[in-house]
N, CA, C and O atoms as a GROMACS GRO file, in nm:
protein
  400
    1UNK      N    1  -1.530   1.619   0.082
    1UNK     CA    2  -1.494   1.723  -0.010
    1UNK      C    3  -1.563   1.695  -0.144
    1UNK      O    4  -1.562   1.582  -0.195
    2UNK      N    5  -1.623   1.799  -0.197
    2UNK     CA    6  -1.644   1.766  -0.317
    2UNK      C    7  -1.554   1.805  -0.431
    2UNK      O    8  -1.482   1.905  -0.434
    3UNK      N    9  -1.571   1.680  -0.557
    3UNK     CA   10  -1.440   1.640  -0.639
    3UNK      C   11  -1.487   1.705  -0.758
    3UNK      O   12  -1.608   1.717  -0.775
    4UNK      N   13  -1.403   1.749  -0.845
    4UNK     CA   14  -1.441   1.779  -0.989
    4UNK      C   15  -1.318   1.744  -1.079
    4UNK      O   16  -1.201   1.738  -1.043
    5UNK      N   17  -1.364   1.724  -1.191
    5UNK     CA   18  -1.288   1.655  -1.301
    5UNK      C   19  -1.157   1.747  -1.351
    5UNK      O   20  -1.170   1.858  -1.403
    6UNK      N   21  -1.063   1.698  -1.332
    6UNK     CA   22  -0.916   1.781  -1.347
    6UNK      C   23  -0.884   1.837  -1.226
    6UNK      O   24  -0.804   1.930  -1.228
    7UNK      N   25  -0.932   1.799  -1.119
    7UNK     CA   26  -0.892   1.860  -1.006
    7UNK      C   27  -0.733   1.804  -0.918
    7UNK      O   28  -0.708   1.684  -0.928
    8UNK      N   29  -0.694   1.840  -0.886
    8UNK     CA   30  -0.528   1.778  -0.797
    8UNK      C   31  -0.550   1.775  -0.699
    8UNK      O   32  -0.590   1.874  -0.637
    9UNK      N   33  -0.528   1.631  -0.636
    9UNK     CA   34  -0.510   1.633  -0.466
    9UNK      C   35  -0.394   1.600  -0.427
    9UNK      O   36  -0.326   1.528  -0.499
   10UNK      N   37  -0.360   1.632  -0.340
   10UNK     CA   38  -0.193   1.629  -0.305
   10UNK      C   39  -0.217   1.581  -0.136
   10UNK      O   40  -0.292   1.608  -0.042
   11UNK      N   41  -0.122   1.508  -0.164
   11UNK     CA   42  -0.092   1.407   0.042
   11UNK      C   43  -0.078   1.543   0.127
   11UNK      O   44  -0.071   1.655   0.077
   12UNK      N   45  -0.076   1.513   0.262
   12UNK     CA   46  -0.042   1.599   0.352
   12UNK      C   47   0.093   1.494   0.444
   12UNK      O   48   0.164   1.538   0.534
   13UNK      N   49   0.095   1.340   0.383
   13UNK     CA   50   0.222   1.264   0.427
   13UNK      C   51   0.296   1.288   0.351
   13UNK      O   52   0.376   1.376   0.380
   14UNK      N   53   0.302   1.252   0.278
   14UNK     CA   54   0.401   1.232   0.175
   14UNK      C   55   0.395   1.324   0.006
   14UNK      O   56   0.354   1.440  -0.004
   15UNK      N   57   0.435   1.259  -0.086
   15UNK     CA   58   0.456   1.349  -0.222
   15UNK      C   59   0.341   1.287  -0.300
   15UNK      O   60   0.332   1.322  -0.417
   16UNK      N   61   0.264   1.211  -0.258
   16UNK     CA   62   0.175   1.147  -0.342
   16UNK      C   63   0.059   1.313  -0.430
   16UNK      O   64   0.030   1.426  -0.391
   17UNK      N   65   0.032   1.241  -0.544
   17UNK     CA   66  -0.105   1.357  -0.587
   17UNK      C   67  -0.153   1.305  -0.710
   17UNK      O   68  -0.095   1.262  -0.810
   18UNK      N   69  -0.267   1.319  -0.682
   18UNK     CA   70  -0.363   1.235  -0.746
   18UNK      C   71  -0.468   1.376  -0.885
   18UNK      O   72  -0.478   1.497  -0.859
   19UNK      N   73  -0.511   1.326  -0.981
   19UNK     CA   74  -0.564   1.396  -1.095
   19UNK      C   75  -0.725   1.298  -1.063
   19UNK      O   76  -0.733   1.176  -1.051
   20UNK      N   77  -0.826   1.389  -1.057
   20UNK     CA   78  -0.942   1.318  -1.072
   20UNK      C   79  -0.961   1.327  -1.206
   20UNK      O   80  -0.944   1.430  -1.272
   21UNK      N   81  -0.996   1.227  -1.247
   21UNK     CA   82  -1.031   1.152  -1.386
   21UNK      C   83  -1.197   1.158  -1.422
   21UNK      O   84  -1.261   1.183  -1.525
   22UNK      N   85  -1.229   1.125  -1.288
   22UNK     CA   86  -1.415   1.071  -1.331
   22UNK      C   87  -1.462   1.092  -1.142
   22UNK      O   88  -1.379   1.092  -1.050
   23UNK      N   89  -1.594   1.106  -1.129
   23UNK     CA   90  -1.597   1.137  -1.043
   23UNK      C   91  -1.761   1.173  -0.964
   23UNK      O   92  -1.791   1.288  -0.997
   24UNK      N   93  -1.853   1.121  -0.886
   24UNK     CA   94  -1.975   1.099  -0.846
   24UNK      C   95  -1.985   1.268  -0.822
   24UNK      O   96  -1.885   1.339  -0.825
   25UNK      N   97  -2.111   1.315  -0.800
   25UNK     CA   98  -2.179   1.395  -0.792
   25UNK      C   99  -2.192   1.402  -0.634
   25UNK      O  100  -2.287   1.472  -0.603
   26UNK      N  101  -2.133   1.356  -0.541
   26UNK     CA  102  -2.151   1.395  -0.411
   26UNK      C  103  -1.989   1.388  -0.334
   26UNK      O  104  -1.883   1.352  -0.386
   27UNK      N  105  -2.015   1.443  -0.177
   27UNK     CA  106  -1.888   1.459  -0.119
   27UNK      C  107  -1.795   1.338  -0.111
   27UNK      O  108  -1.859   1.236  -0.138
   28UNK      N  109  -1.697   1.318  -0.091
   28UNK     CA  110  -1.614   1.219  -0.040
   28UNK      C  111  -1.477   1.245  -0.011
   28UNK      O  112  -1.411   1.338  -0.058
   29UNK      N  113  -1.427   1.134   0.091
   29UNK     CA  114  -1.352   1.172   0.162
   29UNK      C  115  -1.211   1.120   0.099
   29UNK      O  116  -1.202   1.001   0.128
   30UNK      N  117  -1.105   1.160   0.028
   30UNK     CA  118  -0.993   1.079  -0.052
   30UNK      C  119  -0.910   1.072   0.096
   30UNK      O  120  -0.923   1.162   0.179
   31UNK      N  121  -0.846   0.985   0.112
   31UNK     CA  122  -0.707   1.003   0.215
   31UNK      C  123  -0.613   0.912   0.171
   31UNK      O  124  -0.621   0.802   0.119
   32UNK      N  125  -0.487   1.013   0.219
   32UNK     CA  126  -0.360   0.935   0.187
   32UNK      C  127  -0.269   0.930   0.336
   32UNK      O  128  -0.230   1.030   0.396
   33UNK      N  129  -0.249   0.814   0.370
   33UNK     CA  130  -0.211   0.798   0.525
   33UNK      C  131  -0.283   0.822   0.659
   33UNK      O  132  -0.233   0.844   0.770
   34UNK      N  133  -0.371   0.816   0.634
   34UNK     CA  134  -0.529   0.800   0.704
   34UNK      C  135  -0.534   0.969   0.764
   34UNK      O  136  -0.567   1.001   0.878
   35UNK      N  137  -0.486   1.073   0.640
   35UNK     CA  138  -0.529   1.197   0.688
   35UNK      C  139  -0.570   1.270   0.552
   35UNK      O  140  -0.488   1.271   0.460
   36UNK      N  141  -0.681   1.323   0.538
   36UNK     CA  142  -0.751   1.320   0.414
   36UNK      C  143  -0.652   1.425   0.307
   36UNK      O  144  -0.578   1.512   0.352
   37UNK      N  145  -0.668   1.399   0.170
   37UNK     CA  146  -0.589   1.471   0.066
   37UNK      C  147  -0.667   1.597   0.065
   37UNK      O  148  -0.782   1.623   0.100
   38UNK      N  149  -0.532   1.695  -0.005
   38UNK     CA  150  -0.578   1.869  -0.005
   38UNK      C  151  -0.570   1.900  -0.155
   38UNK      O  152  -0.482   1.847  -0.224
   39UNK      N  153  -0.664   1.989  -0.210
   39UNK     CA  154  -0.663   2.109  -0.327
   39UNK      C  155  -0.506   2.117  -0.346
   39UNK      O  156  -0.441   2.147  -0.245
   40UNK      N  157  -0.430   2.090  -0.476
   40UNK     CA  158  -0.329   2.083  -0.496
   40UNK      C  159  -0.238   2.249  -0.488
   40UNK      O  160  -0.118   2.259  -0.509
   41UNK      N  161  -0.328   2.364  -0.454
   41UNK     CA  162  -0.282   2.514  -0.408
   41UNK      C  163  -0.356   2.533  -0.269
   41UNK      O  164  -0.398   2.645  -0.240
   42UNK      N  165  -0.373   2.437  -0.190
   42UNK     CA  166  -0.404   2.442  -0.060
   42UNK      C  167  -0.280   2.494  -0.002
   42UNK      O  168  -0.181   2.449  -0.060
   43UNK      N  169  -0.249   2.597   0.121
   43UNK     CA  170  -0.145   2.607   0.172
   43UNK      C  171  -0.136   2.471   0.299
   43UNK      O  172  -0.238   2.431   0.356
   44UNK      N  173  -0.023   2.423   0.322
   44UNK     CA  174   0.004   2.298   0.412
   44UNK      C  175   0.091   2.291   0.444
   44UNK      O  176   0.171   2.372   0.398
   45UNK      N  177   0.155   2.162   0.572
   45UNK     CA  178   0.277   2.148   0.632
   45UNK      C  179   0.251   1.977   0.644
   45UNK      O  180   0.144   1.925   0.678
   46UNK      N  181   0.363   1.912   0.612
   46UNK     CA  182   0.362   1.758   0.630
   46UNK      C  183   0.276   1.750   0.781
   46UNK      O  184   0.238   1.840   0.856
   47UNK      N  185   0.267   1.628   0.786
   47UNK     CA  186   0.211   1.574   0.881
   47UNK      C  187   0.269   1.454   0.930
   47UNK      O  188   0.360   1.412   0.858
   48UNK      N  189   0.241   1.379   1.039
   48UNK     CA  190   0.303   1.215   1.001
   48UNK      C  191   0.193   1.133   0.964
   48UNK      O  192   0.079   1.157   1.005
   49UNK      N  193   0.219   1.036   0.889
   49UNK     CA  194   0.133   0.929   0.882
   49UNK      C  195   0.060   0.855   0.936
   49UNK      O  196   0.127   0.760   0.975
   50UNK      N  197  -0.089   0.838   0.974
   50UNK     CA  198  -0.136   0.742   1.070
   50UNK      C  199  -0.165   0.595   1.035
   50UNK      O  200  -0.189   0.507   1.117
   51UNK      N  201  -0.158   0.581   0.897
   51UNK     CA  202  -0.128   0.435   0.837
   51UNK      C  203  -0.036   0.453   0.739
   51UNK      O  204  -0.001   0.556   0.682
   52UNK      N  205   0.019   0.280   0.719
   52UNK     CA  206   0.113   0.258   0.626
   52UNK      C  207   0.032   0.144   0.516
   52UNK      O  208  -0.067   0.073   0.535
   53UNK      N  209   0.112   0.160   0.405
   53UNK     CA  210   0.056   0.034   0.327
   53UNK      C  211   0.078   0.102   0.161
   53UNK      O  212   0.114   0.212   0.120
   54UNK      N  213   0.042  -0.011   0.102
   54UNK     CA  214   0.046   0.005  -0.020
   54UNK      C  215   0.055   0.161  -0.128
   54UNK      O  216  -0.043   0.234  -0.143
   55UNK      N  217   0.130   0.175  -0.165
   55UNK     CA  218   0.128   0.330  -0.274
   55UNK      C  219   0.096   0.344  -0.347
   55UNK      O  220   0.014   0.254  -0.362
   56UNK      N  221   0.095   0.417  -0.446
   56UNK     CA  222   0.004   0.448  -0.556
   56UNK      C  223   0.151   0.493  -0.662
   56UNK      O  224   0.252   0.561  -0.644
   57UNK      N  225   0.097   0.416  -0.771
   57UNK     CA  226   0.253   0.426  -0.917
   57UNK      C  227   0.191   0.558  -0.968
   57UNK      O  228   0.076   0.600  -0.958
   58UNK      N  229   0.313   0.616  -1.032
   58UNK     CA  230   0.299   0.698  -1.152
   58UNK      C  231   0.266   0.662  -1.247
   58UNK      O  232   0.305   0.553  -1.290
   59UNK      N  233   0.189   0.733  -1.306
   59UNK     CA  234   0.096   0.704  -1.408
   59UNK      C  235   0.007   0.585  -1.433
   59UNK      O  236  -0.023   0.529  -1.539
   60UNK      N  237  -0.020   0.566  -1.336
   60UNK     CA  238  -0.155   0.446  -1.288
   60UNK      C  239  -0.276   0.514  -1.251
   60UNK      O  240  -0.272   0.605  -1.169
   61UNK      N  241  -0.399   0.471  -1.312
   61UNK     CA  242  -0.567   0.512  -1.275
   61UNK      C  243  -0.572   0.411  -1.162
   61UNK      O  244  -0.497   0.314  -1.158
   62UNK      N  245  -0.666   0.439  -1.067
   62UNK     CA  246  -0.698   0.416  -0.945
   62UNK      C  247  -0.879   0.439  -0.980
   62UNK      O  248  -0.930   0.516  -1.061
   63UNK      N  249  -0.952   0.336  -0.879
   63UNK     CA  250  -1.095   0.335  -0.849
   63UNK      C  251  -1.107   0.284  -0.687
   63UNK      O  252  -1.019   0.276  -0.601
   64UNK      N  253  -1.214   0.261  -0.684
   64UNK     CA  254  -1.254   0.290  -0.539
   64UNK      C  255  -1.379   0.178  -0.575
   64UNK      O  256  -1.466   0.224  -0.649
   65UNK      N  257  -1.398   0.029  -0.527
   65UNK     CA  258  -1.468   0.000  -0.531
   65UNK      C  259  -1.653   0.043  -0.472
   65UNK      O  260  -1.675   0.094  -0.362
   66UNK      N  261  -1.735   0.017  -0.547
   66UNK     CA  262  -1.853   0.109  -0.532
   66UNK      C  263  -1.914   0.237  -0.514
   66UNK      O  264  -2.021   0.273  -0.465
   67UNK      N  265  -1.784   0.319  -0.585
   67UNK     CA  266  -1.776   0.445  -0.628
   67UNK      C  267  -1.718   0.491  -0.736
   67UNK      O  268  -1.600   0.477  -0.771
   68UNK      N  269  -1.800   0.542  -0.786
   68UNK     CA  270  -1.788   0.588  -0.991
   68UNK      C  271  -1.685   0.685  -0.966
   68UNK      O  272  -1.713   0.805  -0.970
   69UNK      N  273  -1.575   0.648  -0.942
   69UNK     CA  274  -1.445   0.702  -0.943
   69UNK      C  275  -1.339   0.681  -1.037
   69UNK      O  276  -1.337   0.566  -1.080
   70UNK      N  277  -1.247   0.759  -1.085
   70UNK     CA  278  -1.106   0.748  -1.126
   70UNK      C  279  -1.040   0.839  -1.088
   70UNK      O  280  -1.083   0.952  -1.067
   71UNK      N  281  -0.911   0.796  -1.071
   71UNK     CA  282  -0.781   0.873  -0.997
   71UNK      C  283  -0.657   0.863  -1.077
   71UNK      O  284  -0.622   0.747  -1.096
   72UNK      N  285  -0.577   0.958  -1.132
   72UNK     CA  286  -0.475   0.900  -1.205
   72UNK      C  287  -0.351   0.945  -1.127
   72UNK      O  288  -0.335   1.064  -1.097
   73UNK      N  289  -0.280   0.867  -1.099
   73UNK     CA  290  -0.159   0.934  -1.013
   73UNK      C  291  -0.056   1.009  -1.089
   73UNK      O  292  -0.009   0.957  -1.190
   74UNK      N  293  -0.028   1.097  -1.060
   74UNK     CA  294   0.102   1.209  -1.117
   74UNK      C  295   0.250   1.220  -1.041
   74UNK      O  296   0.361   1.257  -1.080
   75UNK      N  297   0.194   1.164  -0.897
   75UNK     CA  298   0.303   1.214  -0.838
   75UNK      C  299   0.289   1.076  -0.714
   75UNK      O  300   0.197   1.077  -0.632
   76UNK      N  301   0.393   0.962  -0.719
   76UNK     CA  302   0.377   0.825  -0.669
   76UNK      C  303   0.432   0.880  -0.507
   76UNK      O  304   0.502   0.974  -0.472
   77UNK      N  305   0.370   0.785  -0.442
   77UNK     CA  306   0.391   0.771  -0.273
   77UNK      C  307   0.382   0.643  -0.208
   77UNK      O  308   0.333   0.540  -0.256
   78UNK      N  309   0.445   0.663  -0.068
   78UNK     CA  310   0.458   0.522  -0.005
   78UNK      C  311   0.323   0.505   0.068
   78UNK      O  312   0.303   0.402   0.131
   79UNK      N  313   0.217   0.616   0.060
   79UNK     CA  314   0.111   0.511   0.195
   79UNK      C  315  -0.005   0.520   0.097
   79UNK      O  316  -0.033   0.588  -0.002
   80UNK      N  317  -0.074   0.396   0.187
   80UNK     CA  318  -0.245   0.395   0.077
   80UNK      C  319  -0.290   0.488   0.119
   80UNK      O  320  -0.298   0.539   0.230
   81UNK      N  321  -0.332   0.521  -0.016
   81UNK     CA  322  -0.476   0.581  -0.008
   81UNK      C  323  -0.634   0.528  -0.013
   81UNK      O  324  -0.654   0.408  -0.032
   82UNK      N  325  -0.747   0.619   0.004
   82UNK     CA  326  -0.860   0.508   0.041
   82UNK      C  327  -0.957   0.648   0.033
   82UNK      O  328  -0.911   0.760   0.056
   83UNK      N  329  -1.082   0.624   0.001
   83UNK     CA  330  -1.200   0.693  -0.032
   83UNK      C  331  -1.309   0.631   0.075
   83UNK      O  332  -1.335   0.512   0.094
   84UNK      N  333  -1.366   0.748   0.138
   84UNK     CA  334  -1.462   0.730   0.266
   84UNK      C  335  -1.390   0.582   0.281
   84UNK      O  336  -1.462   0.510   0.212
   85UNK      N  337  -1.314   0.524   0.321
   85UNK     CA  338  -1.243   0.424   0.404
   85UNK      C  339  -1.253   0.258   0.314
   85UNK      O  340  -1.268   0.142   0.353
   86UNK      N  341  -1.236   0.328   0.169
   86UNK     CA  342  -1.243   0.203   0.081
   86UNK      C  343  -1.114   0.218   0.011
   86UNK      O  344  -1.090   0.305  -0.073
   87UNK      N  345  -1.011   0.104   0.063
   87UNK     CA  346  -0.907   0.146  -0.020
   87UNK      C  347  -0.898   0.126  -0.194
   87UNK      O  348  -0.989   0.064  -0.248
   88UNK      N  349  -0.789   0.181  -0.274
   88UNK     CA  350  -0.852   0.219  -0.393
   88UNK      C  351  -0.753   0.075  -0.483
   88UNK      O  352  -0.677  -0.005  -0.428
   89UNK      N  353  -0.770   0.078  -0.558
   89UNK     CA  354  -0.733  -0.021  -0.648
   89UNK      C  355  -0.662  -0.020  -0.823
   89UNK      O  356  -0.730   0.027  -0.914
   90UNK      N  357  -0.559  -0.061  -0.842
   90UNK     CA  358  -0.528  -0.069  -0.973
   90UNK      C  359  -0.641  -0.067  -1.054
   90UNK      O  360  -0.740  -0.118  -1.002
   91UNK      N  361  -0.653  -0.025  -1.161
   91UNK     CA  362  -0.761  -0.033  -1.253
   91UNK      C  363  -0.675  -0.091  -1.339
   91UNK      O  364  -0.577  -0.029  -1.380
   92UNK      N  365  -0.704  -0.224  -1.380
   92UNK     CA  366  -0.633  -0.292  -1.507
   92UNK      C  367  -0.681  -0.218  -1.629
   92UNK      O  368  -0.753  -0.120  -1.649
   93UNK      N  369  -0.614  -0.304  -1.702
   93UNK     CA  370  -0.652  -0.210  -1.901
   93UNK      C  371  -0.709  -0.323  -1.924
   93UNK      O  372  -0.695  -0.436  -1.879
   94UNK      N  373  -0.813  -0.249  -2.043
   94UNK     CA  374  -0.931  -0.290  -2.069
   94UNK      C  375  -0.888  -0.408  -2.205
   94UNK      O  376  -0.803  -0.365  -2.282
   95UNK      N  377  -0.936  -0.528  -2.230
   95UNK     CA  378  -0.799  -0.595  -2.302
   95UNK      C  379  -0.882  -0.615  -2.464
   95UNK      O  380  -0.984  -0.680  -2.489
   96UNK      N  381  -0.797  -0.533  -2.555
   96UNK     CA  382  -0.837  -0.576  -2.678
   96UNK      C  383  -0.910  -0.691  -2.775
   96UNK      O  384  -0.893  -0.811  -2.753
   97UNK      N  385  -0.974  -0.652  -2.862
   97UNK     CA  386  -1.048  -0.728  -2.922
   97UNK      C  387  -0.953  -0.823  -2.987
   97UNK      O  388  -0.836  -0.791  -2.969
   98UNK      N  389  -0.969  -0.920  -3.050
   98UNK     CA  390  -0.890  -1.021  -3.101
   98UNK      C  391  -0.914  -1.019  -3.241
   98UNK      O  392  -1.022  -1.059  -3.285
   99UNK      N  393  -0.839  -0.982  -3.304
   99UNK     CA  394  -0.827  -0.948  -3.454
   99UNK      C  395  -0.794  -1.121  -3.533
   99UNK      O  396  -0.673  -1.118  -3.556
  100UNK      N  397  -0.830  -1.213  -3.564
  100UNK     CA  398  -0.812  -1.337  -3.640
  100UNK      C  399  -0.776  -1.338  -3.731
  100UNK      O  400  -0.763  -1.445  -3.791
   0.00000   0.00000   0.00000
């Protein structure tokens, strides 16, 4: 799918939904419970989950190692998510200069 900046993806498992932040110039695949995320006015029906694992917090940015990605979560869930099959990762904060 291709991503654009302010866009909403929403689970088809669970309540998870994600805000793209930043975002490469080509397709990719976001999934949440190893069934890929939808256009947040996509019409849909749950699904079940085909993996379990790690969730994504509210109000936490997310990246995708070796992809110029950010994800900010809006809406937290119980299964990972993962980009073309790279799961995604806390993005720590960036840590201030030291004022002496």
């Amino acid at each position: 799918m291709k991503l654009t900046v302010g866009q909403t993806l929403k689970s088809v498992v669970d309540e998870t939904a994600l805000v793209v932040v930043r975002c490469p110039d080509q397709d990719l695949a976001v999934t949440c419970g190893g069934h890929e995320m939808a256009p947040q006015d996509a019409p849909g029906e749950r699904v079940p989950a085909a993996a379990n694992g790690p969730g994504v917090l509210l109000g936490k940015r997310y990246t995708a190692e070796g992809f110029d990605l950010e994800l900010l979560c809006v809406k937290g869930g119980d299964h990972a998510v993962a980009v073309n099959g790279t799961e995604v990762e806390q993005k720590s904060a960036k840590p201030l200069p030291a004022s002496d």
